[in-house]
N, C-alpha and C positions, 0 to 999 in steps of 0.2 A: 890406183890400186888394181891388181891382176885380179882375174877369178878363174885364172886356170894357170899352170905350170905344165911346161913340154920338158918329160922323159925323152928316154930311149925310144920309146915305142911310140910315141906320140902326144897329144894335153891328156893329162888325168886331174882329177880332184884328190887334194891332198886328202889320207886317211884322215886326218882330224878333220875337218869339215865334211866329211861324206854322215846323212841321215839314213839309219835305219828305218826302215817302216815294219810298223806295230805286227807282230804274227797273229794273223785274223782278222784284219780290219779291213779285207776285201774278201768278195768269194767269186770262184770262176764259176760257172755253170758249166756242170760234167756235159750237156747234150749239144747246148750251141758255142758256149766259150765265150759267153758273153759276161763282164765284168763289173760288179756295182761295191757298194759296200756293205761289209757283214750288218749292218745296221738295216739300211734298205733291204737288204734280203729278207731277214727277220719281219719287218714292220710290213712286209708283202707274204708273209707267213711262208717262208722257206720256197716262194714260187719265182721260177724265173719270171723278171716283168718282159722278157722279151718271146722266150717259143714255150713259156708254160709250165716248162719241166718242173715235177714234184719232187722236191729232194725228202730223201729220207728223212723222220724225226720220231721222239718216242712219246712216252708214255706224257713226258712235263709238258710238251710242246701241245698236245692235242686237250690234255686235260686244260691247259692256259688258252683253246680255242673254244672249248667246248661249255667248261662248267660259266655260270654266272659271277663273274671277279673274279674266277678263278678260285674259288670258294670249295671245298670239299671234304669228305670224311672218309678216309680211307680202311678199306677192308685187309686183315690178317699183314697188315706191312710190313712184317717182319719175321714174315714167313722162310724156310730155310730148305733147301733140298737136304734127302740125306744121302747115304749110297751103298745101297741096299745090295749093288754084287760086289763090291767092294773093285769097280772098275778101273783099272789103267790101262792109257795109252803111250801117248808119248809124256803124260806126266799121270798123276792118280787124279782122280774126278774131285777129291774134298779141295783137291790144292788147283786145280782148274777154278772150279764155285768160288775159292774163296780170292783167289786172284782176278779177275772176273768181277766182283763184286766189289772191290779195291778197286778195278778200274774205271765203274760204270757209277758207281755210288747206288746199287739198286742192288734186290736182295734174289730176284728170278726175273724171268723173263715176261712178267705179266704183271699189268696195277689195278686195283679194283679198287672203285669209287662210286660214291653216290651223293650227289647236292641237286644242286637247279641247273635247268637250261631251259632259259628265256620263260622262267618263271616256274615253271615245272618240273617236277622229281624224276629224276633219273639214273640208273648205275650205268656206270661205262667203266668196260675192262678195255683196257690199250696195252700190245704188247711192246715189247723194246727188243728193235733186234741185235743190239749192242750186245745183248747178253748172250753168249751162245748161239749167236743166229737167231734169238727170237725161238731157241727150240722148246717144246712144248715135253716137260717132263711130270713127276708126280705134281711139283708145286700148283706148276701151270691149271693141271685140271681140274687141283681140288681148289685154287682162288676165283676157277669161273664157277664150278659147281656153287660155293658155295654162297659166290654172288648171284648165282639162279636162286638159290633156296632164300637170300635176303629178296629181291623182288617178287617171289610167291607170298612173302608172308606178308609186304606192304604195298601189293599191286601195281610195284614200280616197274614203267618198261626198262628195256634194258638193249644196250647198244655195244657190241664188241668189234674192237679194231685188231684184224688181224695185222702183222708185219713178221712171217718167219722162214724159216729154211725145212720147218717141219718137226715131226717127233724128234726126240732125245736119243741118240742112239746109244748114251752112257748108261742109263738107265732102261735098255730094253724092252722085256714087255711089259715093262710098269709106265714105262711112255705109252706105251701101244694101246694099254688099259685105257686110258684118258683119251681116245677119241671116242669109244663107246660109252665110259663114264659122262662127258658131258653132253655128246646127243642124246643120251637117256633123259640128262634134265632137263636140257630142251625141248623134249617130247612132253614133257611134264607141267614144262610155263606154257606153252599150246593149250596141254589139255585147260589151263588155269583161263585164257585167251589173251594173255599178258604178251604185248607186242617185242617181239625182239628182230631189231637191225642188226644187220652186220654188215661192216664196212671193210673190204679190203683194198689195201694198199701195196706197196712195191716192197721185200714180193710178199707174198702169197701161197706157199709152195707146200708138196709132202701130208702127212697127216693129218695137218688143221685142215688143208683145202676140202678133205677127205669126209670132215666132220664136221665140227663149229660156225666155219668162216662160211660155208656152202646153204646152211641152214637156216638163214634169218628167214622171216615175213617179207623183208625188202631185203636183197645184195644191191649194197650199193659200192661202186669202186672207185679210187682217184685215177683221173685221168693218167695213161701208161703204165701202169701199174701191170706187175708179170706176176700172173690167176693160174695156176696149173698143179698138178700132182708133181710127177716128173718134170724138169728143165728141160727147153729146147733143145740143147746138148744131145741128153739124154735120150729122149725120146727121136729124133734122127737118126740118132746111132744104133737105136732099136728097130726103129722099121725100116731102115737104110734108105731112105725116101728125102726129098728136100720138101720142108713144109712150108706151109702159105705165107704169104705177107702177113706181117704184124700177130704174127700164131700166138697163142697165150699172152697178149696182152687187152686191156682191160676192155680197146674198145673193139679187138677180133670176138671177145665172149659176148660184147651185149649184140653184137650183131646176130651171132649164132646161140641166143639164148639163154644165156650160162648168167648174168648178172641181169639188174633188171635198168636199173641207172646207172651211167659216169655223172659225177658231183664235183666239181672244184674246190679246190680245200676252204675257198672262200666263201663258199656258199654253204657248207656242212653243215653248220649249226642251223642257220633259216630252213634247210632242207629238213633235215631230219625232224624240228620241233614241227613243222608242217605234215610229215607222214604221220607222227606220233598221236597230232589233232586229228586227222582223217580218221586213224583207228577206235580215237577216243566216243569221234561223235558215229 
C-alpha cells in the first residue's frame, strides 16, 4: 500500500487523507515562540513554562485564580455605559458598546466581586482589556466606587487588578471625573484602615496609572508588565531622548521605587492572603 503519490511537483498527501488540526489546541508564546498546548498553557495559568511570559487574561481567568472554587457574588453585573455626548467616530459610541459586548460577553471593562480567598472575605475588581482597551469610563468608576463603599460598610479588604490603555476618551470628562471619583474613596477605606492591594499587570497605562492602580497599601505587579502614564513611544517622542533599558516595565519601577513587589501569577493568591494577614494582625 502507498502512503504518498508523486505529482508534478513532487509526493503530496492526497486531500482526503490530509488532518486538520483543531484551531487552539496549541499556543505559541508571543516572547520566546516556544510551543505547548492550549491545555498546558491554561493549567500553568497562561504562563510561559519556558522564559515566564505573562500572557494577557481577564476578569474570569484571575477571579478562577483568585476566589475560593471559584465561588463569588457579583456586584451591579449588568451595569451599562450610556453616552452622554452623544459621541461618534468612526462608528457612534452606543453601536461600538454594544458591538463590543457581543464580542467580549461582558457588559464594561471592569468586574466586581466579593467571596473568600483561602478562607477570608474579599472584594476584587479585575479589569478586561478586551473591552475597549480595558478603558476606564462612567461605568468603570462608579463599579469600583461602589465596591469601596461595599468593603467600608463589611470591613472587607479589597484588591483591584488593573489591565488598561487608560480613560475613556468617548466619554471625556465624565472618564476624567472617575480618576478623582475613585481616589476620593480610596482616601476614605484609608481613613476606615481597610487594606487595599493593587495589582498591576500588562499594561497598565493613562489615567488608572494616574489614580487607582498607583494607590494601593501594596502595588504589587506581574512580572514584565508595562506601568507608565504615557507609552514608550510616546514619551521618546516627547523628550526626543532614547530611554533606559527595560523603561516602564514592572521590574525598571521596583528598582526605581514605583511598585513595591513583582509577584508570579502563581504565587498571587499565597501572596496576597499573606499581606492581607500582616495587616490584619
Amino acid at each position: 500500500m502507498g502512503w504518498f503519490k508523486r505529482s508534478k511537483g513532487g509526493i503530496s498527501t492526497p486531500t482526503q487523507e490530509k488532518r486538520e488540526t483543531p484551531e487552539g489546541l496549541w499556543y505559541k508564546c508571543k516572547k520566546c515562540k516556544h510551543v505547548v498546548t492550549s491545555e498546558d498553557h491554561s493549567n500553568n495559568l497562561w504562563v510561559c513554562d519556558q522564559c515566564k511570559y505573562h500572557e494577557r487574561i481577564g476578569s474570569k481567568e484571575y477571579f478562577e485564580i483568585l476566589f475560593d472554587d471559584n465561588e463569588f457574588t457579583e456586584l451591579n453585573a449588568n451595569m451599562e455605559s450610556g453616552d452622554p455626548l452623544g459621541f461618534v467616530d468612526t462608528k457612534k459610541y452606543t453601536d461600538r458598546i454594544v458591538a463590543t459586548q457581543k464580542k467580549t460577553g461582558l457588559k464594561d471593562a471592569v468586574r466586581t466581586a466579593h467571596g473568600k480567598m483561602n478562607g477570608s472575605d474579599i472584594m476584587i475588581g479585575a479589569m478586561d482589556f478586551s473591552f475597549i482597551g480595558g478603558s476606564m469610563g462612567s461605568v468603570v468608576g462608579e463599579k469600583i466606587s461602589q465596591a469601596i463603599d461595599h468593603c467600608m460598610k463589611t470591613k472587607m479588604p479589597l484588591v483591584l487588578i488593573s489591565k488598561t490603555g487608560g480613560a475613556r476618551m468617548m466619554e471625556a470628562a465624565f472618564s476624567l471625573m472617575q480618576m478623582a471619583k475613585t481616589s476620593a474613596k480610596l482616601a476614605l477605606l484609608a481613613e476606615k484602615k481597610i487594606p487595599y492591594i493593587s495589582l498591576l499587570t500588562d499594561p497598565t497605562t493613562g489615567g488608572i496609572t494616574a489614580s487607582f492602580a498607583m494607590l494601593g497599601d501594596v502595588n504589587i505587579a506581574e512580572p514584565g508588565a508595562l506601568i507608565g502614564f504615557a507609552g514608550p513611544r510616546v514619551v521618546k517622542e516627547t523628550i526626543g531622548k532614547d530611554l533606559p533599558e527595560g523603561f516602564q516595565t514592572a521590574e525598571f519601577l521596583l528598582e526605581n521605587g514605583f511598585v513595591d513587589i513583582i509577584v508570579e501569577r502563581k504565587d498571587l493568591k499565597s501572596k496576597i492572603s499573606q499581606l492581607l494577614n500582616l495587616f490584619s494582625n
